[in-house]
SEVEX-731925 format. One record per residue (C-alpha): z, x, y; residue number from 1. Coordinates in Angstrom, 2 decimals, decimal comma. Each point is the difference from the previous one (the first is absolute). Example, Ala and Ser with C-alpha at 12.3 -4.5 7.8 and 13.67 -1.06 7.14 Angstrom:
2
- c3:c1:c2:seq
- 7,80:12,30:-4,50:1
- -0,66:1,37:3,44:2
% end
This chain:
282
- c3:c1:c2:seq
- -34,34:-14,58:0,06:1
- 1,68:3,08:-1,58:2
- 0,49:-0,26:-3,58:3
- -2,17:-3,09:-0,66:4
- -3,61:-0,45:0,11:5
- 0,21:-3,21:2,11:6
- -2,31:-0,37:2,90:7
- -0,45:-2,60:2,56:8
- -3,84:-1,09:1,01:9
- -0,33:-2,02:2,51:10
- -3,04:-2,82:-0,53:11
- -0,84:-0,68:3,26:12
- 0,74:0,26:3,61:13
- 1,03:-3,11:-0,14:14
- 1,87:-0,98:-2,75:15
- 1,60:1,15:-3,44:16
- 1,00:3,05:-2,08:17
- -1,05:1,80:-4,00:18
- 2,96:1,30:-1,25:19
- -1,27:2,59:-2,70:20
- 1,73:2,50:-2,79:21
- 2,88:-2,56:-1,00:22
- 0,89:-2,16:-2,59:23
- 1,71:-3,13:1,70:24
- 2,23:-0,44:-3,62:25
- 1,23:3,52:0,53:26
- 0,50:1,17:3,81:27
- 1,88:2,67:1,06:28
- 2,61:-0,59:2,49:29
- -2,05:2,20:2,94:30
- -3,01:-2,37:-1,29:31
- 1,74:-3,25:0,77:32
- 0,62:1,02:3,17:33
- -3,36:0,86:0,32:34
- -0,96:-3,43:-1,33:35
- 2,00:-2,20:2,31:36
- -0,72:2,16:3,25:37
- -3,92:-0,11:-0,88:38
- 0,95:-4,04:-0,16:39
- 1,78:0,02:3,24:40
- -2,47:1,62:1,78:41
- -3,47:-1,05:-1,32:42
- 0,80:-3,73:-1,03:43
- -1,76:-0,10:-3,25:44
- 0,06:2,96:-2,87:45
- -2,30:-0,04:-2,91:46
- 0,48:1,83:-3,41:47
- -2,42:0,56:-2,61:48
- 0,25:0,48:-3,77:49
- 3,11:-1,64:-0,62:50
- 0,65:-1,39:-3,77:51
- 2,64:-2,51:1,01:52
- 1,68:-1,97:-2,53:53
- 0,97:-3,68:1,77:54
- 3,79:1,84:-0,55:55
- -0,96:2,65:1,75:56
- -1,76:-1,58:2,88:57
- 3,20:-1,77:0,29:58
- 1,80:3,11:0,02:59
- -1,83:1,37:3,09:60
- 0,09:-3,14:1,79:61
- 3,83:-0,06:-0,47:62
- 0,60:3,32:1,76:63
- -1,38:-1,83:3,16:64
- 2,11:-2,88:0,29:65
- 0,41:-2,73:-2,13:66
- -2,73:-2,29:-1,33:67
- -0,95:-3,05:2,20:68
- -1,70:-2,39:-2,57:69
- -3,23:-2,12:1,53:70
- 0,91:-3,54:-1,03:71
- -3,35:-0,58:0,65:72
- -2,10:2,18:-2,82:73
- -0,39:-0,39:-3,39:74
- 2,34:2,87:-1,80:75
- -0,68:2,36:-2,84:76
- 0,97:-1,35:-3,06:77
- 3,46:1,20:-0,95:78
- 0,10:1,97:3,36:79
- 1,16:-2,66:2,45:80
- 0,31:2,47:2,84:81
- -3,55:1,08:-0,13:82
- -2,92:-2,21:1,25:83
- -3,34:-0,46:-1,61:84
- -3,04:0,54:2,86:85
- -2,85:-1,34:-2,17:86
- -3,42:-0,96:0,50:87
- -1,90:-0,56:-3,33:88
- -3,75:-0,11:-0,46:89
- -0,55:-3,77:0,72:90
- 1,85:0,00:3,32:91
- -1,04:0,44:3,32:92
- 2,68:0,29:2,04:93
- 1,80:2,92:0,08:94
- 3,70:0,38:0,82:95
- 1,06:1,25:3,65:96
- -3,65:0,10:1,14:97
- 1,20:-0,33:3,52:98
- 2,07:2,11:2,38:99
- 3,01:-0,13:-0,82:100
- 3,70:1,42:-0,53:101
- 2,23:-1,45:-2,82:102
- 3,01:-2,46:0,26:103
- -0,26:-0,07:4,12:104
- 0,56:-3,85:-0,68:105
- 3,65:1,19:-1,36:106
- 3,06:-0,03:2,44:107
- 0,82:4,03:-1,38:108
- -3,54:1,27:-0,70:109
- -0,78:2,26:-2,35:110
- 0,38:3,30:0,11:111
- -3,48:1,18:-1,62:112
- -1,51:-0,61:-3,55:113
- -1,33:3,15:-2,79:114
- -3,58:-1,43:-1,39:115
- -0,89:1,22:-3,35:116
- -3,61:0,07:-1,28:117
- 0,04:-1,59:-3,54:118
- -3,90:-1,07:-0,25:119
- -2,63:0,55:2,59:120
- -3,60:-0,90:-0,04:121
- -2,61:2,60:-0,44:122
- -0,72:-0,08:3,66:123
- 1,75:-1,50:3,68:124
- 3,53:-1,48:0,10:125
- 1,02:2,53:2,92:126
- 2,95:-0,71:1,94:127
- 0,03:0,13:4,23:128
- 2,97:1,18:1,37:129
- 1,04:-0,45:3,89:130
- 2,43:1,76:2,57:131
- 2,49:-2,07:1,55:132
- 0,67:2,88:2,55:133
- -2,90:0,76:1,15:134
- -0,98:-3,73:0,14:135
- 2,88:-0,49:2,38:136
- 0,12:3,76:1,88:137
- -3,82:-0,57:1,37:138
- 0,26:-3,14:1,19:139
- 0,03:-0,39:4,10:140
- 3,55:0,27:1,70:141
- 0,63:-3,24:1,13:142
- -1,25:-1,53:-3,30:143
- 2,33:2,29:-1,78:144
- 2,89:-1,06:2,52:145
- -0,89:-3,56:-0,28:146
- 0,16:0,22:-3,72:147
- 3,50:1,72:0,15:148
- 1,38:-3,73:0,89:149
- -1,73:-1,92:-2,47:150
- 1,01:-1,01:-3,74:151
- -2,29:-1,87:-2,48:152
- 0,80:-2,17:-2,61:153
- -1,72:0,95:-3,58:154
- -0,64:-2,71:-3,14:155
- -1,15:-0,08:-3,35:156
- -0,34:-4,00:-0,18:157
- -3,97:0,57:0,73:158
- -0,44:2,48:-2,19:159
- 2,19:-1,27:-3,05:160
- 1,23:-3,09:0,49:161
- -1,71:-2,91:-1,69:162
- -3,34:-0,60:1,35:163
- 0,01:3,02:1,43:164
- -2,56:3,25:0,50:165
- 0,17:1,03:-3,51:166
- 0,19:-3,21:-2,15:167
- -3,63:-1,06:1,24:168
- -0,98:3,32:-2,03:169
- -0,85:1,08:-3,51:170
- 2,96:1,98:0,65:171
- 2,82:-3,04:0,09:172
- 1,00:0,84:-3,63:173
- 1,36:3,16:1,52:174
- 2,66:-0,96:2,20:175
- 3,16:-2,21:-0,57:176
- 2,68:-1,08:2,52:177
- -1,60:-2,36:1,93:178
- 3,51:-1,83:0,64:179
- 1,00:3,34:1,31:180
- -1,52:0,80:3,18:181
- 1,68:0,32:3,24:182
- -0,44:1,48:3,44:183
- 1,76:2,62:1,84:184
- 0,15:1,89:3,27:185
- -0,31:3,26:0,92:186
- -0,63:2,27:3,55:187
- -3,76:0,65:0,62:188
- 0,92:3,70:0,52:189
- 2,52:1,64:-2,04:190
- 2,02:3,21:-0,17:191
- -0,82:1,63:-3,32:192
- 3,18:-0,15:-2,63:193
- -1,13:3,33:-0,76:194
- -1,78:2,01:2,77:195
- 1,36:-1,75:2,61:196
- -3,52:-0,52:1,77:197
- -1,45:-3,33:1,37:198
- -2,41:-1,63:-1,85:199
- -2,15:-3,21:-0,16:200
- 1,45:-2,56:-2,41:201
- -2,20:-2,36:-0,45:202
- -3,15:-1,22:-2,11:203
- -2,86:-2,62:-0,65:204
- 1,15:-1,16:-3,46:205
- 3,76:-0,92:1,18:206
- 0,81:-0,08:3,51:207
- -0,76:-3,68:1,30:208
- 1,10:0,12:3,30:209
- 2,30:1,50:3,12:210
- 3,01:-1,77:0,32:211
- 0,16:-2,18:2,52:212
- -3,22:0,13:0,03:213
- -2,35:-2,29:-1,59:214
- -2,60:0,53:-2,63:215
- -3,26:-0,47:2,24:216
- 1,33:1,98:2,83:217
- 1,52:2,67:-1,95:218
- -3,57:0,22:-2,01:219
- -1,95:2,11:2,81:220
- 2,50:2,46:0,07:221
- 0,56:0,54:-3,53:222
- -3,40:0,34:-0,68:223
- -0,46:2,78:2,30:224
- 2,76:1,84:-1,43:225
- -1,43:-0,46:-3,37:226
- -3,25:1,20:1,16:227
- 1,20:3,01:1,76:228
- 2,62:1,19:-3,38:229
- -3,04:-0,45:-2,12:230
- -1,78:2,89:1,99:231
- -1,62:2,51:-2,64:232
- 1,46:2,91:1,57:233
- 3,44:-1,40:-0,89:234
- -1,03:-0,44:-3,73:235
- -0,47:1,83:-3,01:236
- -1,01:-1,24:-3,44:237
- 1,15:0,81:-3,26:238
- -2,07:0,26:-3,23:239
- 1,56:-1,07:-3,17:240
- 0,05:1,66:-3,40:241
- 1,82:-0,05:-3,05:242
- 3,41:1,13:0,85:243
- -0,01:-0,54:3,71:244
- 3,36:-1,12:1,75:245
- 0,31:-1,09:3,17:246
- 2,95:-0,50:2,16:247
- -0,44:-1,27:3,16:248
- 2,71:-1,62:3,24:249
- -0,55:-3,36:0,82:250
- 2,01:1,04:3,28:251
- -2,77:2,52:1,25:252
- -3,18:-0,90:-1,98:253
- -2,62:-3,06:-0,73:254
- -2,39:-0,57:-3,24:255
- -2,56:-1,26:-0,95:256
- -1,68:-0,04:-3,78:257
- -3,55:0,54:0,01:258
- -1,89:-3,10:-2,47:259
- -3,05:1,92:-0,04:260
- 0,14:-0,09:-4,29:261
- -1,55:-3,22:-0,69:262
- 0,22:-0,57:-4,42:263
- 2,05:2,83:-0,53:264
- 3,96:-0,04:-0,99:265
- 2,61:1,53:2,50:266
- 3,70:-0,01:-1,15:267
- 2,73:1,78:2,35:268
- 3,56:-0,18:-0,45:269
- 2,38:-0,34:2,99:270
- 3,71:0,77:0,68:271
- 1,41:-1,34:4,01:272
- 2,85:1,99:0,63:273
- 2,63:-1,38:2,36:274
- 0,40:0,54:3,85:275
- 2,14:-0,96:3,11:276
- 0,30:-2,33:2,73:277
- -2,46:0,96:2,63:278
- 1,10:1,38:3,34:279
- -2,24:-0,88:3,32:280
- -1,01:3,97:1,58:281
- 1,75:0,43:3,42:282
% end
């Protein structure tokens, strides 16, 4: 990119971009550009070496929309915008430790959320990262058609609500809200806000069933969509240090947090950024 020292790596064939040579507090108006159409097109960006100051990881989240505030996470203290992803030396369960994308269980999704590295163990605490394109391009025709018809209806109640997933844990400290959950429903394959493409758009830790459908007959199918997203050559996987950001679209892209760092302490902070109603593709 003329007059900047940007570049644009990609990580895999898969999945994912390195954005290099920039200083997300201080971007040039070509290297914006740059930013967002490395976003567009690859689904997740990672930066590295950037000193953020919770004001100033605020800052950057604000030039992508505004902020979309989990009702579910514990918050920074005296930042209620930015959520704590913790997992201290006594726990065992780690936080988004399954494939997932964030607020699916929300009638407007979010539009992606920037993960900054605050403490990391000495080893593991990776992040998996998955393609919502090409989970939905390589599938067979008349699955792909089939799908095309089809919505799915997305909750948080098992994952947050009282008695739920996460308050059997060590980690039910963590979360709050409980009174808070709710469903929503949204087209199995959706035309991207942004590129325009079809993708996949749904996931193991949210999506409960198709509607209309019920739960034990929509199962089989589900399963084999989750199996086929989750392929490695869709994937790429991000190693943490200090200073790492990540900033990745729930519309395009799953997660997963690796809890391979038993006894060690890993503290992330999060910003959600908001989206838009989600359209079916044609």
């Amino acid at each position: 990119m003329s007059g900047s020292a940007m570049q644009v790596r990609k990580m895999t064939g898969g999945c994912g971009a390195e954005i290099t040579g920039i200083d997300v507090k201080r971007l040039s108006n070509s290297e914006w550009d740059g930013v967002r159409n490395a976003f567009a097109e690859h689904g997740v960006i990672f930066f590295r070496d950037q000193e953020l100051t919770p004001e100033q990881h605020l800052d950057f989240a604000r030039r992508w929309a505004p902020i979309d505030i989990n009702r579910f996470f514990t918050a920074v203290d005296g930042y209620p915008e930015i959520a704590e992803v913790r997992k201290e030396k006594t726990q065992t369960k780690n936080i988004g430790g399954h494939w997932h994308t964030d607020h699916s269980y929300d009638q407007v999704p979010a539009m992606g959320s920037l993960l900054l590295a605050r403490e990391l163990p000495e080893e593991g605490g990776d992040t998996l990262f998955a393609n919502m394109y090409r989970a939905y391009e390589t599938l067979s025709d008349g699955l792909k058609n089939m799908l095309l018809g089809l919505r799915a209806v997305h909750s948080s109640r098992h994952v947050f609500g009282a008695g739920a997933a996460y308050k059997a844990t060590d980690l039910k400290s963590a979360f709050k809200g409980e009174d808070q959950v709710g469903d929503a429903v949204h087209p199995v394959v959706i035309r991207h806000p942004l590129s325009g493409r079809p993708a996949l758009f749904v996931n193991a830790s949210f999506t409960t069933h198709f509607e209309g459908w019920s739960v034990e007959d929509s199962k089989p199918l589900l399963e084999h969509l989750y199996r086929h997203a989750a392929r490695p050559e869709f994937t790429c996987r991000f190693r943490w240090a200090p200073g790492s950001l990540a900033f990745w679209d729930n519309r395009a892209t799953w997660h997963l947090a690796v809890n391979d760092y038993q006894g060690e302490r890993r503290l992330m902070h999060r910003i959600t950024v908001a989206g838009c109603e989600l359209q079916a593709a044609a």
